[in-house]
Each structure stands twice: as C-alpha cells, then as structure tokens.
N, C-alpha and C positions, 0 to 999 in steps of 0.2 A: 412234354407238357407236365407240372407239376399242379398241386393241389394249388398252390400261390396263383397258377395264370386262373382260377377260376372263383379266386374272392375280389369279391366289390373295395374298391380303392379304402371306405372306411374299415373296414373287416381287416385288410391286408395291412393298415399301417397300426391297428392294433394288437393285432399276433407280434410286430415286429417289436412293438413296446413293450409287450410282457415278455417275450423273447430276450430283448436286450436289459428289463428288470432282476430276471433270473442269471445274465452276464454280470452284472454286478453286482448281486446279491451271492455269489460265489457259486453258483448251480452254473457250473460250465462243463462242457465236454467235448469234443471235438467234432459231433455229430450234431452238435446243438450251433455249433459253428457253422459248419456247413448249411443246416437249414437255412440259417441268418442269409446264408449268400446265396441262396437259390431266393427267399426273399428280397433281397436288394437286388439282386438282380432284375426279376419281376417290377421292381416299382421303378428300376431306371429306364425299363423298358416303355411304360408308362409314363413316364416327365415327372415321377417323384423322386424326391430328394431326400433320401434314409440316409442319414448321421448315422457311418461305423461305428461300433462300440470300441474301447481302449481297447489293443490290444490283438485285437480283429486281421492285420496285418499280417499277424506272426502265426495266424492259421490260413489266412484264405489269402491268395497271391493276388495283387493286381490284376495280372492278367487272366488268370482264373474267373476272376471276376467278371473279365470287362468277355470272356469265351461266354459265361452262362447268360450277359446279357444280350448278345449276336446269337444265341439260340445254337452254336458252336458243342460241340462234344468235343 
C-alpha cells in the first residue's frame, strides 16, 4: 500500500497534475518518475485514465507498470 491507495479520486488526480507540471517544467528525476507510476498505477486500479507524460516510457516499463497495477512486486 502506498500513500496514493489512500487519497480521494480528486486529491489523487491532482498530485498527479502538479506531478506531471513539474515533468514539463524540466523538474524531473527519476524518483519523481517512479512516484508518477505508483500514481498511475493507483488510478488504473480505480477506472482512471492518467495521460503518461512525454517521455515516461524511457523510465517506467510497460510491464512495470501494468506489475504495480496487479498489486504484483
């Protein structure tokens, strides 16, 4: 369980917006990536539909993804 499975659907898609402001606004690191996908993760778990940011890809794997959404280590 992350901090993510414990915010309210509006709370959760707004972390993920300033989250992905700060990706485009050149504030990236690789740890800010990963949060992003333990976020997406969480909201696909839920029936949300979080739009990867550019670039997203070439840090967090598909499948990586699709393990944190299956609740999968």
């Amino acid at each position: 369980m992350t901090l993510y499975d414990s915010l309210p659907n509006d709370f959760l898609i707004q972390f993920y917006h300033e989250i992905k402001r700060n990706i485009e606004s050149g504030i990236v690191s690789d740890s800010l990536y990963y949060e992003l996908a333990l976020l997406i993760a969480v909201a696909l778990e839920r029936g949300l539909d979080l739009e990867e940011p550019q670039g997203f890809e070439r840090f967090i794997d598909r499948q990586i993804l699709n393990a944190l959404a299956n609740g999968e280590n």
